[in-house]
N, C-alpha and C positions, 0 to 999 in steps of 0.2 A: 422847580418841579422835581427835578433831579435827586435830590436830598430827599422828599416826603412820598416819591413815589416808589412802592416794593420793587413793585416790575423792576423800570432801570438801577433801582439798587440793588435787587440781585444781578441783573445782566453784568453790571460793574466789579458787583463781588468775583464773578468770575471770572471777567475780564482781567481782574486782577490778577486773581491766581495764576490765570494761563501764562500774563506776561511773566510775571517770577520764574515760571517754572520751563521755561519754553527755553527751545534748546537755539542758542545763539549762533551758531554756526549752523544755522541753515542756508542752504547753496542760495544762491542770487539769480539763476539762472533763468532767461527771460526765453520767454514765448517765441518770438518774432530775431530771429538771423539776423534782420536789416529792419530797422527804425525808423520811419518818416514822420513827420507833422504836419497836417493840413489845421489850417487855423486852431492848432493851438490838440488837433484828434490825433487819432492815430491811422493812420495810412496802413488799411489795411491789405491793400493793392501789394504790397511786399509780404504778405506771410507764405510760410512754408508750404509743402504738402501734408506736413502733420501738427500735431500743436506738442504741446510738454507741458502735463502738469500732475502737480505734487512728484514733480520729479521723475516721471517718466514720459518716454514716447507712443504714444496713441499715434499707429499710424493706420489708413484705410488698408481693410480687409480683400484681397484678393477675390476676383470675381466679377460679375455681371453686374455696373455701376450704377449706384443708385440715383434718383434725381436729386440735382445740388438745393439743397437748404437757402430759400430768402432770406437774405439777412442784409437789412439797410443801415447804416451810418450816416444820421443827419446832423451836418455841423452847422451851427448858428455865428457866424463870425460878428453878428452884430447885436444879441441876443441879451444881454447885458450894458444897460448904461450906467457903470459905478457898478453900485450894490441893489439896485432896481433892475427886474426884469422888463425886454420892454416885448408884452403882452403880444403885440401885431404880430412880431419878429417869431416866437415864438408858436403862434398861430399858422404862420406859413411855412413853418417848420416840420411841423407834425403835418399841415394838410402834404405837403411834397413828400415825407418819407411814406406816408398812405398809398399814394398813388403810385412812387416807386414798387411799394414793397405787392404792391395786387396787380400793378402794368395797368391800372384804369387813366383817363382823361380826366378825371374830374376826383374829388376829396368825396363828393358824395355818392357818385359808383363805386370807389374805393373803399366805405363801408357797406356801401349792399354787400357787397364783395363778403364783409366779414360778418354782418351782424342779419338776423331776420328781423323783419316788424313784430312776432308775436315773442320774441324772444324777451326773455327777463336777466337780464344783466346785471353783473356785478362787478365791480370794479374795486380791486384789492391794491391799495395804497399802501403806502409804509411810512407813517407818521411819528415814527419813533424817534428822530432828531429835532422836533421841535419846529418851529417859526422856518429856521434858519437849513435844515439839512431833511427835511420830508419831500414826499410826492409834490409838485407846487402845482396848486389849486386850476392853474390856467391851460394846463395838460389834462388835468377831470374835465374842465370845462368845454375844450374842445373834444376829446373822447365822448363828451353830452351830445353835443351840437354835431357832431359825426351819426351817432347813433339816430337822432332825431332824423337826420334827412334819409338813413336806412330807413326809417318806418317805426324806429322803437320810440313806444311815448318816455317822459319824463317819470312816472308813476313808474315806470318798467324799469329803473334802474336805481341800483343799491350801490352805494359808496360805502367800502366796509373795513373794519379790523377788527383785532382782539378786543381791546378795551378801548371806553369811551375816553379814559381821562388823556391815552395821547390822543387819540383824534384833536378833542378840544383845545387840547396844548398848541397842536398844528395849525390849528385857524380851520374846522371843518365841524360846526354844529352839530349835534346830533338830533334826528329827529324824532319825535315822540313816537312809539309803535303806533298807535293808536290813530293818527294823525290821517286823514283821511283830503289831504290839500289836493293832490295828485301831483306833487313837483317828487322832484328826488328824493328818495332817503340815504338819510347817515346813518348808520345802526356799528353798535358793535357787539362781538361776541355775548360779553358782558351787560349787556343789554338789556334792561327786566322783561321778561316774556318772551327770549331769543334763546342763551344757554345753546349749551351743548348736548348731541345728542346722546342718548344714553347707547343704541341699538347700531353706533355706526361708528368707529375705531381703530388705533391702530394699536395693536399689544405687542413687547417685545420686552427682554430682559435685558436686551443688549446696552445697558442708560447705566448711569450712576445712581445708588440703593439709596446713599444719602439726600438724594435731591426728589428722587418720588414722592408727589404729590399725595397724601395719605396713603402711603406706603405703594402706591398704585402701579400695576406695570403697563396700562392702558391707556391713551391718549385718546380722548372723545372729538370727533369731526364738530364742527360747530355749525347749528341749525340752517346758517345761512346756508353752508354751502350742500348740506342734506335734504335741505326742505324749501330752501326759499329763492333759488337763484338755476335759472336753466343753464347758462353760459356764465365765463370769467375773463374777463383781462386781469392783467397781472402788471403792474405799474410800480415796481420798485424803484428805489432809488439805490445809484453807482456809489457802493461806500465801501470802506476796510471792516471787518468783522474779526476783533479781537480771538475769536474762540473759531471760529468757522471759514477764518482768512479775509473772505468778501460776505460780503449780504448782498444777494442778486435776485434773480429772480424765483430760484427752487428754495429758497432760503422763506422769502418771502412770504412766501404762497404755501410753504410747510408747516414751516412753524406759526404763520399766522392763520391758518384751519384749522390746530388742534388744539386744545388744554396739555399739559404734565409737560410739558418740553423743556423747563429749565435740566431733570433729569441726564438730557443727553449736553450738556454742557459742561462735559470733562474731559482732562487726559488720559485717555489715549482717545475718546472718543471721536470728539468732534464733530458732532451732529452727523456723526457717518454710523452705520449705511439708513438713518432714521430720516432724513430729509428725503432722498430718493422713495424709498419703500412706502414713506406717508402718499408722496405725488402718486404711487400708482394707483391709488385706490379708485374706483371710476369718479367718485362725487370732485374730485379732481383732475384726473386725468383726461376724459372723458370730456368734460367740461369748459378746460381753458381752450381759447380760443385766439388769443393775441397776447404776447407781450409786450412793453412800450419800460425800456430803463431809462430812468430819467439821471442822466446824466450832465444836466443842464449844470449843477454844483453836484461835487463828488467829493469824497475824503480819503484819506491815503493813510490815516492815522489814528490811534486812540478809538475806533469806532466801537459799537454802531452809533453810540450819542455826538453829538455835533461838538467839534472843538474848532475853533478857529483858526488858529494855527495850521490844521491840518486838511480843511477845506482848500478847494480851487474851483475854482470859473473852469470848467472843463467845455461847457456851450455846445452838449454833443447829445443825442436820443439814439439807444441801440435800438431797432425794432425789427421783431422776427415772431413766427409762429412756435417756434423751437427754444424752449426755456433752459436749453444747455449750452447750447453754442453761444449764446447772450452771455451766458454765466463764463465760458471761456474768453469772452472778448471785454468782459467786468474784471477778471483778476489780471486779465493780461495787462489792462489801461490803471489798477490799482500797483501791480508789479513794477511796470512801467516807472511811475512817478513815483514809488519808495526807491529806486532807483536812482533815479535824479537826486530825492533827497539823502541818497546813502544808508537808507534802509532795507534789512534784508527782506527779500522776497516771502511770502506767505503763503506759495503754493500749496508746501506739506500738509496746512491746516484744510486746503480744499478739496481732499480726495474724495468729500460727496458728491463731486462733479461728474469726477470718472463711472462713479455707482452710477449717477441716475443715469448719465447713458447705456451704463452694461442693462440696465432693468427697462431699455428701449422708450429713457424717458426724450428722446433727443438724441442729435449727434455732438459728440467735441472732438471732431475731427475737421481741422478748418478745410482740409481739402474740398470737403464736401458742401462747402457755402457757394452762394451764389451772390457773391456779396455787392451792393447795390449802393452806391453811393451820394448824396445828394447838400449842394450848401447852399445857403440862405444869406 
């Protein structure tokens, strides 16, 4: 697929380019003072009062304290048999980081908690790695089954991305617009009778001239998230992003609600300050309502497409309401393990993290986590 499909061949293109040109001597310098492992995560019970990224320090602001940011770590130490996920483990995974991350008794108060019954949901995956490095199916499916006992029917929720042909690469059908069964839909952007909207956008000059999409300096929201979906979860997957450092969860949910994006895929860019400023918009902002990173496999290398080599069993879900602290606790766990492997740190490419928090997309300032821990 890799070879015949444009998308990951320009992603690749530029991937390319960036590694050529990307400056070698980037500092190394990790997030976290002191370093622990709980089955195989990261112990975040040791981080600092501030965090460090792209090379500088974010520390809390002087003042009247805000309330600390939920943010769960749920490790699966049994999550994995071989190269098979085992499904149960995985299921009790997500119901316990629920109930942490809302303080409910129960997985199904713990979506009341988050979702209403008349609500229309959409659930934004990241199918761009294939079989082997996407959203994996059994995390949709309990995000279903969560929603269902909220009160939201099946009909009511949209599994979604750009184009249809990764979804289908990933193992997630697509379903016909028209299709009137009342189960789930699969749709993507590309969609026939979905598109992008014309009246709903983000414009900026700030992108590379050669990469706009007929000459365009406009990025069109895509139907779903303008017209077809009241509420978002945001379900990326924990991977390296050649051009962007990580692909987390602002990455995700940016670049997967608009058209023209290749544009902001250069140096000096680096999807900065175009990932945060997209997120403000309300048809997003507004909107998401849970994130869920699926860290169950993660990559450290070569991303966003799936290389073997650079895959790991990581057995871990960040889950938080706040898609930037996620996003500091994805580069920190990417940083991390280029580490180990003696590769240099990627922060520099990730200062659209620091943006989306100045533009109050979130906090990335660990101080202010409330951080929630949970194993399976």
């Amino acid at each position: 697929m890799t070879k015949s499909d444009p998308i990951i061949a320009n992603i690749l293109a530029d991937s390319e380019e960036m590694t050529r040109h990307q400056d070698n001597t980037l500092d190394r310098r990790q997030f976290l003072t002191q370093l622990g492992t709980i089955g195989g995560g990261v112990a975040l019970s040791t981080l600092p009062t501030f965090a460090q990224i792209g090379g500088q320090q974010i520390a809390p602001e002087l003042g009247e304290a805000e309330p600390a940011t939920p943010v769960v770590e749920a490790i699966g130490k049994q999550v994995w048999d071989g190269n098979r996920l085992n499904d149960d483990v995985v299921s009790e995974l997500l119901d316990q980081a629920m109930m942490k991350l809302t303080e409910r008794d129960s997985a199904k108060e713990a979506w009341r908690a988050i979702a209403l019954p008349d609500d229309i949901v959409g659930i934004k995956i990241n199918p761009l790695g294939g079989p082997e490095l996407s959203t994996h199916s059994i995390i949709v499916d309990k995000i279903i089954e969560g929603l269902y006992g909220a009160g939201v029917l099946q009909k009511q929720v949209i599994i979604w991305d750009r184009f249809e042909s990764h979804l289908l690469n990933a193992g997630y059908p697509i379903t016909p617009i028209t299709s009137t069964q009342g189960d789930v839909r699969i749709l993507a952007s590309d969609t026939e009778g979905i598109g992008y909207d014309d009246e709903v956008f983000y414009e900026s000059e700030k992108d590379s001239f050669s990469r706009r999409e007929n000459g365009s300096t406009r990025s069109r929201y895509s139907r779903i998230v303008t017209q077809m979906v009241d509420v978002l979860i945001n379900v990326p997957v924990l991977k390296h992003h050649a051009i962007a450092g990580v692909s987390g969860c602002l990455k995700n949910l940016a670049f997967g609600s608009v058209d023209n994006t290749r544009r902001f895929h250069a140096k000096p860019i680096h999807c900065n300050p175009a990932i945060g400023e997209i997120l403000q918009h309300k048809v997003l902002k507004e909107k998401l309502i849970l994130n869920i990173v699926d860290g169950l496999a993660a990559s450290f290398n070569h991303g966003p497409t799936y290389h073997a080599d650079s895959t790991w069993q990581f057995n871990t879900l960040f889950v938080s309401a706040d898609p930037v602290i996620l996003d500091v606790l994805v580069l920190q766990t990417v940083n991390q393990k280029r580490e180990e492997m003696e590769l240099n740190s990627v922060s520099k490419l990730a200062n659209y993290i620091n943006t989306a928090s100045s533009l109050e997309l979130g906090t990335n300032t660990l101080d202010q986590v409330d951080l929630r821990q949970v194993e399976v």
